[in-house]
TORNUFI-952967 format. One record per residue (C-alpha): residue in one letter; y, z, x. Coordinates in steps of 0.02 Angstrom, whole numbers, plus 50000, padded with zeros to 5 digits. Each point is the difference from the previous one (the first is absolute). Layout:
% residues N
AYZX
...
//
This chain:
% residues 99
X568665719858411
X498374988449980
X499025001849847
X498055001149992
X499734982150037
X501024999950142
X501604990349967
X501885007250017
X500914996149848
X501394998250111
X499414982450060
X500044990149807
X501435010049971
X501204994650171
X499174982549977
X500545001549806
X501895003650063
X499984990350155
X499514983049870
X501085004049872
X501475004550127
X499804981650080
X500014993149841
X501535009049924
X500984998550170
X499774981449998
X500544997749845
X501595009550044
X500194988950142
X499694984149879
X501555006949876
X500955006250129
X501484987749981
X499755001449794
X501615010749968
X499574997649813
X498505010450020
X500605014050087
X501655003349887
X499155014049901
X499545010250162
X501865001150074
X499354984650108
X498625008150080
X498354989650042
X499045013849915
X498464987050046
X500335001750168
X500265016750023
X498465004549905
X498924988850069
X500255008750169
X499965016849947
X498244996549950
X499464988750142
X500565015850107
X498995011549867
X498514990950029
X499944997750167
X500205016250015
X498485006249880
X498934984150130
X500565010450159
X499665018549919
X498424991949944
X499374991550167
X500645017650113
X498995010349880
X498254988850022
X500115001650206
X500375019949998
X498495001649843
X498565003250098
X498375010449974
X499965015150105
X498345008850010
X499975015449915
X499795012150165
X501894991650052
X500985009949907
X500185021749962
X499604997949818
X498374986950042
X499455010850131
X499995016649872
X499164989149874
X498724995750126
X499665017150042
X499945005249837
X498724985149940
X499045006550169
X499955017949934
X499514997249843
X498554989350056
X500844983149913
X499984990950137
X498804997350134
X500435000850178
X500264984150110
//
């Protein structure tokens, strides 16, 4: 999932949420005792609630991101039954010159 310069869009993304979820949750838990406020959503803190759901969101995307950069590694090519045909092939063909 990393582009050609190397970063996973994941990681401005899950920060995005993670900053915006801390922001919104605190401001649910600043209003919570505003009963005014809440009146037109049946006395939910839709703040709250929201503001989790995308803390959660985002730190989500951070750990997808951060598990995908330890298991991305470069193989060489000989490593694996497609590299190793594509070596012989690049061999036979006189592409590539032997070691």
């Amino acid at each position: 999932m990393s582009g050609a310069g190397g970063l996973d869009i994941r990681l401005p993304i899950g920060g995005l949420f993670v900053v915006l979820g801390v922001i919104l949750g605190g401001y649910g838990v600043a209003t919570n005792s505003d009963a005014a406020q809440y009146e037109r959503s049946m006395s939910v803190n839709i703040n709250l609630w929201w503001g989790l759901v995308m803390l959660v969101f985002g730190g989500l995307l951070l750990l997808l991101a951060r598990r995908s950069s330890r298991d991305a590694s470069a193989h060489p090519a000989g490593e694996t039954p497609g590299g190793r045909e594509t070596e012989d092939r690049e061999r036979r063909l006189g592409l590539e010159r032997e070691p």
